[in-house]
C-alpha positions in Angstrom: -77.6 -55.3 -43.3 -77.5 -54.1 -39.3 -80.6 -53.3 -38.0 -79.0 -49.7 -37.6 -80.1 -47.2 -40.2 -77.9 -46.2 -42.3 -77.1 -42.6 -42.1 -76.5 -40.7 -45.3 -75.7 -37.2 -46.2 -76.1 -35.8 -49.1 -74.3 -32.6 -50.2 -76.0 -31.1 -53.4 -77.1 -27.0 -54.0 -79.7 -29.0 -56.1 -83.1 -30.1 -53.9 -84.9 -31.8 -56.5 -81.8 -34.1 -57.0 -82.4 -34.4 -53.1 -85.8 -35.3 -53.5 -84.7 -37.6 -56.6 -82.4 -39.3 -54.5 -84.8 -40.0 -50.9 -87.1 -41.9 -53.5 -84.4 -44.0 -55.0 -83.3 -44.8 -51.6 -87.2 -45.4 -50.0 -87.6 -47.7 -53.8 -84.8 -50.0 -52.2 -85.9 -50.2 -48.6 -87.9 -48.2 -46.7 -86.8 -47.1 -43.2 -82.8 -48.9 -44.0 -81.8 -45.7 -45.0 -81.8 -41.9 -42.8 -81.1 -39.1 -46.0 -80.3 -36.0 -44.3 -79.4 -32.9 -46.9 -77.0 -30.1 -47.0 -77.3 -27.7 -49.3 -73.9 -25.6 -49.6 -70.7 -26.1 -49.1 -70.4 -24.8 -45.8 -73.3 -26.3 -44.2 -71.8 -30.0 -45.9 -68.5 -29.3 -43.9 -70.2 -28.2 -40.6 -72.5 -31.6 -40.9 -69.1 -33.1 -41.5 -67.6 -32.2 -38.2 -70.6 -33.6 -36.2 -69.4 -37.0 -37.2 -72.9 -38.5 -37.2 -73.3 -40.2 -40.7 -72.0 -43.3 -41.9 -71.9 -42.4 -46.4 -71.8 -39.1 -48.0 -73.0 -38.0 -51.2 -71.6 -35.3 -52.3 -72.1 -32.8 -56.0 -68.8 -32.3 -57.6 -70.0 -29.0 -58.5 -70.9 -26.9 -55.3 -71.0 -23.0 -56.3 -67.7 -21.6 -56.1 -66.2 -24.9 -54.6 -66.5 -28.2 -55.5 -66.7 -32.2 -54.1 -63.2 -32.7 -54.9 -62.4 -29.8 -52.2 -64.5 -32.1 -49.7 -62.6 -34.9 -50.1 -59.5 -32.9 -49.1 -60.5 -31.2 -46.1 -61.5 -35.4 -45.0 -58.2 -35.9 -45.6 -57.4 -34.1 -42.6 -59.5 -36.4 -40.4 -58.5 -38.9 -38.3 -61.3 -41.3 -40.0 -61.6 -40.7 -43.6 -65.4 -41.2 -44.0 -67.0 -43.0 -47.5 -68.0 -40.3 -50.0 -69.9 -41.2 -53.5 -69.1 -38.6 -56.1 -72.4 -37.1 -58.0 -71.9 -35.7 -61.1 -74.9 -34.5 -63.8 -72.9 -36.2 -66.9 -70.1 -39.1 -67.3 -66.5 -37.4 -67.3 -63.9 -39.9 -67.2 -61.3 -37.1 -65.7 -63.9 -36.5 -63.2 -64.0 -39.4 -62.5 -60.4 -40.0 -62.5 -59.3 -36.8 -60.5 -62.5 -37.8 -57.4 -61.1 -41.8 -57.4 -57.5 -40.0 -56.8 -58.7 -37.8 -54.4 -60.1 -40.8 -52.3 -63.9 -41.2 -53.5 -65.1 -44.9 -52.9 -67.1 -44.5 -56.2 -68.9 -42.3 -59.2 -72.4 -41.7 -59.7 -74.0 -40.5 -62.9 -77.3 -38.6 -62.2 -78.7 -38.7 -65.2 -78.3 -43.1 -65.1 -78.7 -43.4 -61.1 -81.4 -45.9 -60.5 -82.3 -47.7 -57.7 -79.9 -50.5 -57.4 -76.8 -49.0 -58.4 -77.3 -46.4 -55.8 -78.1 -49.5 -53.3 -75.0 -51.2 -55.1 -72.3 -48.2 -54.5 -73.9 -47.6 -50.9 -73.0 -51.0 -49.9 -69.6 -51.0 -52.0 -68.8 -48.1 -50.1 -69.6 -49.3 -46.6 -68.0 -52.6 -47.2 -64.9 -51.2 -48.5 -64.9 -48.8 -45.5 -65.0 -51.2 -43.1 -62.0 -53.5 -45.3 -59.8 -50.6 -44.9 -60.2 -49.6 -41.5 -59.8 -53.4 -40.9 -56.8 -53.0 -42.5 -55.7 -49.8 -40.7 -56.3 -51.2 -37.0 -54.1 -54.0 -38.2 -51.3 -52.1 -39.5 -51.2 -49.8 -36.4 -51.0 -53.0 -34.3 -48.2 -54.3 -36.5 -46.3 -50.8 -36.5 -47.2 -50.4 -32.7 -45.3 -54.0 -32.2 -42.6 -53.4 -34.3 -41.3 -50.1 -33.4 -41.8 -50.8 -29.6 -40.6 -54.2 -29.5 -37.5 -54.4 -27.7 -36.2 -57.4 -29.6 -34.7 -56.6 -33.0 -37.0 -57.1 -35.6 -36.1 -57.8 -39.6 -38.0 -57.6 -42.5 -35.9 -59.7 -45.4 -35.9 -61.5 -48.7 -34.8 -64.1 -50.5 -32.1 -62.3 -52.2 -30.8 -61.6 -49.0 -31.7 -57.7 -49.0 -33.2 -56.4 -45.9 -36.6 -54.8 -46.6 -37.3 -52.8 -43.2 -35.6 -53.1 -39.4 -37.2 -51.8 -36.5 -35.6 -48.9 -33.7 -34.6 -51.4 -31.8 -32.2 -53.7 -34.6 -31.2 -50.1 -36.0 -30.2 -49.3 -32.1 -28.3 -52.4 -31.0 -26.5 -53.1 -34.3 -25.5 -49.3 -34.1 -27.0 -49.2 -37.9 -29.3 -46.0 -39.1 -32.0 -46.6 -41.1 -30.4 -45.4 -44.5 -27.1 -47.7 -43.7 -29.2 -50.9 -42.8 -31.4 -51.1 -45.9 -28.3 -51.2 -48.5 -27.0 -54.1 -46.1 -27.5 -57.4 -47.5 -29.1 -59.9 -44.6 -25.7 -62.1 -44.4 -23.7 -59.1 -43.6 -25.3 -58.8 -40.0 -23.9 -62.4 -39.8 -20.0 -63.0 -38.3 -19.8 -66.2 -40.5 -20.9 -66.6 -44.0 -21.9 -70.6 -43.3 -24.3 -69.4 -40.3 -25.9 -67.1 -43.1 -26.4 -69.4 -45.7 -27.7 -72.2 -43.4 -30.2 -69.8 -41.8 -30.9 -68.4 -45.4 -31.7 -72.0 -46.6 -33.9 -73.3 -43.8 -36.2 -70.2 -44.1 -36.1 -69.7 -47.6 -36.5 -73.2 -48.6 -38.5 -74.6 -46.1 -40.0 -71.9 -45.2 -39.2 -71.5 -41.2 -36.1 -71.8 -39.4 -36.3 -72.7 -35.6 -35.0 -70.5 -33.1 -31.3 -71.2 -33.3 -28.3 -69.3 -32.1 -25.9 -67.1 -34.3 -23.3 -65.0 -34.1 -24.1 -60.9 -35.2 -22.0 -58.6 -35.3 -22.4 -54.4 -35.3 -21.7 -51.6 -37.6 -18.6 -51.0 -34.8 -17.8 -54.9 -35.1 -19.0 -55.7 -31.8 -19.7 -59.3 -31.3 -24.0 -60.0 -30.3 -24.8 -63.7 -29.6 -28.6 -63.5 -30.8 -31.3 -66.3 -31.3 -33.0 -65.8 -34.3 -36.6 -67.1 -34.9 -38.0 -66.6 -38.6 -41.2 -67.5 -40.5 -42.2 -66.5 -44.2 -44.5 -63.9 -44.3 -45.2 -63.8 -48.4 -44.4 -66.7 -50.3 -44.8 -65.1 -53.5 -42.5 -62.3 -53.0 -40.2 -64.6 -50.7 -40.3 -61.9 -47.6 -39.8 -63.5 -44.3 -39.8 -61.6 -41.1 -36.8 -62.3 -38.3 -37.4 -61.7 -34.6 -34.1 -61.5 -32.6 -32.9 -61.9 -29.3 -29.9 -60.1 -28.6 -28.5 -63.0 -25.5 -25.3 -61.9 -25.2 -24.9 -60.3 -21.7 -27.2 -63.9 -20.9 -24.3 -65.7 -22.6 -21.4 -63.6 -20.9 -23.2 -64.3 -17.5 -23.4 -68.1 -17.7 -19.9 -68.4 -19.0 -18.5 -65.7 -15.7 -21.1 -68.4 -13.2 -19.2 -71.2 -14.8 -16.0 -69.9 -14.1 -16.8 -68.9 -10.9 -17.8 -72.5 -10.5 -14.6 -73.7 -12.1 -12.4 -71.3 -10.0 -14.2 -73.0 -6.8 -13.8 -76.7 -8.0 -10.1 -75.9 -8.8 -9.4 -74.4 -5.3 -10.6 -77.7 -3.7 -8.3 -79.3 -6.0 -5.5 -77.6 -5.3 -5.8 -78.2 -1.7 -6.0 -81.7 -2.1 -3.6 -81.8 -4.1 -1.0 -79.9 -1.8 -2.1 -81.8 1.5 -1.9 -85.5 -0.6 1.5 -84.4 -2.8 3.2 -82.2 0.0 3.9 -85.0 2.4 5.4 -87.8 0.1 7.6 -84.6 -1.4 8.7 -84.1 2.1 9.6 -87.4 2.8 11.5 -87.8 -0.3 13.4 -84.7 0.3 14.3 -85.8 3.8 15.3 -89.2 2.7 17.7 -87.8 0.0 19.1 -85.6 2.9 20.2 -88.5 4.5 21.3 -90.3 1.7 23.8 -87.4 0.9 25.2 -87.8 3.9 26.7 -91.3 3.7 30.1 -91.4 2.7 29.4 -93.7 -0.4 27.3 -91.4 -1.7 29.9 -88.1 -1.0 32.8 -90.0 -2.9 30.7 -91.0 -6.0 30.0 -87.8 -7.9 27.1 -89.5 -10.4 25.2 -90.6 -7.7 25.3 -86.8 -6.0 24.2 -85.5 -9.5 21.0 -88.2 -9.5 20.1 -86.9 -5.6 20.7 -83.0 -6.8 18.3 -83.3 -9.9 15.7 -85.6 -7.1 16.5 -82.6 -4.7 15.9 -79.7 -7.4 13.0 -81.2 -9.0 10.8 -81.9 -5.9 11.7 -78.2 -4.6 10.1 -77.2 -8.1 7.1 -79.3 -7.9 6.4 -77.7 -4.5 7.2 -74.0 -5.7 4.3 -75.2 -8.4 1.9 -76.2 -5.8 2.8 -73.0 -3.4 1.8 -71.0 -6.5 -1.1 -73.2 -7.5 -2.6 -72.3 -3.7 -1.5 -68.5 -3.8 -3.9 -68.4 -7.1 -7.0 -70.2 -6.7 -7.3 -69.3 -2.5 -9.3 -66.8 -1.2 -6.7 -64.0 -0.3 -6.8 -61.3 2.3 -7.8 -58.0 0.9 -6.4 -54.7 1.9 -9.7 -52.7 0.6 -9.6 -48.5 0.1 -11.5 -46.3 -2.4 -9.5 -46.8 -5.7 -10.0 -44.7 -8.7 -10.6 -47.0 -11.9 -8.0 -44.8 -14.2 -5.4 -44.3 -11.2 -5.3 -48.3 -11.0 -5.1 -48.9 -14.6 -2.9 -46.0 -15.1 -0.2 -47.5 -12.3 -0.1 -50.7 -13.9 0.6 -48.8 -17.1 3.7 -47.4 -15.3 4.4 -50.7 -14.3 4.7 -52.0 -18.0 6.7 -49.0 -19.6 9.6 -50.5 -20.4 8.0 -53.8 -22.2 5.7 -51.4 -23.9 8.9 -49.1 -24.8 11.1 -51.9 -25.9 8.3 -53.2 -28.1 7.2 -50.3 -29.9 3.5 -50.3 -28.5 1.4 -47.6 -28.6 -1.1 -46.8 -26.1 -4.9 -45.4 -26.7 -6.8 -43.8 -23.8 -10.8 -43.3 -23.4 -11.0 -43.1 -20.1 -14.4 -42.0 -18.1 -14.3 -38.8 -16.5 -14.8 -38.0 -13.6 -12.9 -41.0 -12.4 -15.2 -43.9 -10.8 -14.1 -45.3 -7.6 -14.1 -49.2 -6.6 -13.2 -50.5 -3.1 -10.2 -52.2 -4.1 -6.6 -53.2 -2.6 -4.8 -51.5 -5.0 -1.4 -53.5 -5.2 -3.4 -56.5 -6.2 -5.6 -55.3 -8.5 -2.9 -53.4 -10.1 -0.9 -56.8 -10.6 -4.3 -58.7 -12.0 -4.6 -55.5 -14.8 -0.5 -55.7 -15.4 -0.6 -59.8 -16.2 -3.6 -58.8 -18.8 -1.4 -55.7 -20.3 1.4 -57.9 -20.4 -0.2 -61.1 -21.9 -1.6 -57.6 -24.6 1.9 -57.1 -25.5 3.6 -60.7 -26.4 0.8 -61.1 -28.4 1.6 -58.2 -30.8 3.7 -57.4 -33.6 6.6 -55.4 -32.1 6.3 -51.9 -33.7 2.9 -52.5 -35.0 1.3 -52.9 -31.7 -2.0 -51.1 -30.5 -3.1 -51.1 -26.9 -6.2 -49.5 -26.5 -7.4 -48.7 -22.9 -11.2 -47.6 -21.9 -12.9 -47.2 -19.2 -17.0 -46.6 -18.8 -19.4 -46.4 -15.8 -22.5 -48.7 -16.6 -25.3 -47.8 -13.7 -24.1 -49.7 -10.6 -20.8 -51.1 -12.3 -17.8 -49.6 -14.3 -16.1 -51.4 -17.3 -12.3 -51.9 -18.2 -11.8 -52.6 -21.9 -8.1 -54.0 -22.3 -7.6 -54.4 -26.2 -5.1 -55.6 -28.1 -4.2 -55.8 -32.3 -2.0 -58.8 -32.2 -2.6 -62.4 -33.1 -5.8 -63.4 -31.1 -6.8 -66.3 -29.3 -8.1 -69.7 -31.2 -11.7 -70.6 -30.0 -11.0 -73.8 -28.8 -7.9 -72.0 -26.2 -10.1 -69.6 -25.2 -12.5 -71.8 -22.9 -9.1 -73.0 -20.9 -7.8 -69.5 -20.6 -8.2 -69.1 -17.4 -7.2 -72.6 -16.2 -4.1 -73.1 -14.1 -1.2 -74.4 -15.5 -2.1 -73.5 -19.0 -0.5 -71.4 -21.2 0.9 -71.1 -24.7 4.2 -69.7 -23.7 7.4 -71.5 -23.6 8.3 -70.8 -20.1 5.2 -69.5 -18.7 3.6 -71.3 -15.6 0.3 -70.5 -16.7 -0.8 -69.1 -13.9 -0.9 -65.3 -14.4 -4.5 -65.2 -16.0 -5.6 -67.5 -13.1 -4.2 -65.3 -10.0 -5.6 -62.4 -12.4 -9.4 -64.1 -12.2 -9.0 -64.9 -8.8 -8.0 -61.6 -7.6 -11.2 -60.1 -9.2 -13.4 -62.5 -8.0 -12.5 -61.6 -4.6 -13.6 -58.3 -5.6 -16.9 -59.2 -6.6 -15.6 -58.6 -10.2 -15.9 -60.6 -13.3 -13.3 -60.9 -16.6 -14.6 -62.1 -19.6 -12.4 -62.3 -23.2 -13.1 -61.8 -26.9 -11.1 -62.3 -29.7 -10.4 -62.9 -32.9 -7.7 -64.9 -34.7 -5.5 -62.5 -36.7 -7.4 -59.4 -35.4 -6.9 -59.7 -31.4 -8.5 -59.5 -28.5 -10.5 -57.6 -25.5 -10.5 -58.6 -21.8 -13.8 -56.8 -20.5 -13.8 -56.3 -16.5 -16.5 -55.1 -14.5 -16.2 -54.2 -10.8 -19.2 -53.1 -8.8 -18.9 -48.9 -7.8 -17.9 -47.9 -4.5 -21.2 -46.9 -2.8 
């Protein structure tokens, strides 16, 4: 016991029960216990508010009122104090009706002795104390989980999810009613990502923080890493903290192609000083060689020096073009409205888009957001996206969807197309010169494209989906 007294009141119209109850109480040890009495109702609730004792006990029968009413105006405290229920004879539906109305226990008058008083005291106290234990933890849990700004899951076994925090219920776009008749694989993009995450937690009962794919109630694409532990063994209810990564993700991948872009400008140059001069001496050597009179009689041997002639020209139209997209290039910068750019190279593209039955979808921001930009350039990097949009759809079938959004500092262009998508492995080499899937592309449209928006501080990045399409995202920083 602490070497605090412990503070009772005692709520009874009755003073020799009072009297009855200080002796009990002195029996089990004097000077452990302070008694202090109130003998209506009134003066029981007044004593009540001064939030001085530690265990009340209270008469169910109190004139017009009775304990039961007590116990619900505590109800309406912020700490919900022990009371022991006093009643002159054993009623089990007394006793039933003050346990539901939140008495720790039930005294008999007539049978109180001694210890069980000292018995229920301490039941009481202890009890108390468990709960508010209890309480303090649960408001630290809830306090974690609905501020956390990492999504937090609470799932089972059987793959239902049991609870989600405002965060998950925020970034997967979900509400609360929609998430709980999810089942825990259908936040996942693939089905073998779920059932290998389901397995290590559910059979081993952790799963290390790994990466996954999620996806959102508006099938948006989140790169998360997930980090799980069982929580109840018996009832199979782990608890999934996850880090949405993917603007992390989408930032290392742009640095890496900014890096890439670099490495394959110095390339380039190499490549045109060390190719440029053999090519020149070849051509100049076959210029001669046309010239003898041999060579101007015999018609085969003028076809072998044309297809020499007309095949270095192309490799050094290649190179030309390999420069023109990976240099730095001279900007002609103005303040450029976001829609008026993406709108001109719209114009631009008509008659493809005619021709191929495409329809176009607008969300545009509004006002529009200006960018310093040169505006003929830019408008040729958002044309080679629009076109690339629609030889990769269904004639007739086609949806282009165009949006535009201002994020703080930045504003987004949102090129999407319905058509066949792009295969994973392609879409790492996308950007790379000289690669393309057409049959008489050069390849270098998407390059010049990245290029151009790198020299405006911009960044392109690509999603998509075999069978469903794809999004080019670009952000370019707000004219100030």
């Amino acid at each position: 016991m602490s070497e605090r007294p412990i503070h009772i009141l005692m709520i009874d119209d009755d003073e020799d029960d009072f009297f009855l109850v200080t002796e009990l109480l002195h029996d089990i040890s004097p000077g452990q216990y302070v008694l202090e009495w109130a003998s209506t109702y009134q003066k029981g609730m007044a004593a009540i508010e001064n939030n001085t004792h530690d265990v009340f006990l209270v008469d169910y029968r109190l004139g017009p009122n009775t304990g039961i009413d007590i116990l619900h105006r505590l109800h309406k405290l912020r700490h919900q104090p022990p009371v022991i229920m006093l009643t002159g004879k054993g009623d089990y539906n007394i006793d039933r009706e003050a346990m539901q109305a939140g008495a720790y226990d039930y005294l008999v008058k007539g049978e109180m002795t001694a210890d069980l008083l000292e018995r229920s005291i301490r039941y009481a106290l202890d009890e108390y104390n468990h709960r508010r234990s209890i309480e303090e933890s649960e408001k630290k849990y809830y306090g974690i989980f609905e501020k956390a700004h990492d999504l937090i899951v609470l799932a089972d076994c059987d793959r239902n999810i049991i609870d989600a925090n405002p965060a998950a219920l925020r970034i997967l776009r979900y509400d609360r009613e929609q998430i709980l008749r999810l089942h825990l694989r259908d936040l996942f993009i693939s089905r073998e990502q779920s059932e290998n995450f389901l397995d290590n937690i559910c059979n081993n009962g952790i799963a290390n923080t790994e990466e996954y794919d999620f996806k959102t109630a508006d099938n948006k694409k989140l790169v998360v890493l997930i980090n799980a532990v069982m929580l109840d063994e018996a009832s199979q209810i782990f608890l999934c903290v996850i880090q949405d990564i993917t603007d992390k993700k989408r930032e290392e991948q742009e640095k890496q192609h900014q890096e890439k872009f670099v490495i394959t400008g110095r390339i380039a140059r190499v490549i045109a000083h060390e190719v440029r001069n053999p090519l020149t001496n070849i051509l100049l050597a076959v210029s001669q060689f046309k010239e003898e009179e041999e060579v101007v009689a015999n018609e085969d041997t003028l076809l072998y020096t044309d297809i020499i002639e007309r095949n270095c020209t192309r490799i050094n139209q290649l190179i030309t073009e390999l420069l023109h997209s990976t240099r730095m290039i001279e900007l002609h910068m103005s303040p450029q409205g976001i829609n008026d750019l993406i709108e001109k190279a719209l114009v631009l593209s008509q008659d493809r888009l005619q021709l191929n039955e495409i329809k176009v979808e607008r969300t545009l921001v509004s006002p529009d957001v200006m960018i310093n930009a040169d505006e003929e350039k830019v408008v040729i990097a958002f044309l080679n996206i629009i076109i690339n949009a629609i030889e990769a759809m269904v004639p007739g079938k086609g949806v282009l969807t165009i949006t535009t959004e201002r994020q703080l500092d930045k504003v987004k262009l949102m090129i999407r197309d319905n058509g066949s998508g792009i295969p994973e492995e392609k879409l790492a080499r996308l950007f790379d010169p000289f690669y393309t899937s057409k049959a008489k592309g050069t390849g270098l449209g998407l390059t010049s494209t990245q290029n151009i928006l790198l020299n405006h501080k911009g960044t392109i990045h690509v999603d998509s989906e075999q069978g469903k399409g794809s999004i080019f995202t670009i952000a370019m920083p707000v004219s100030s």
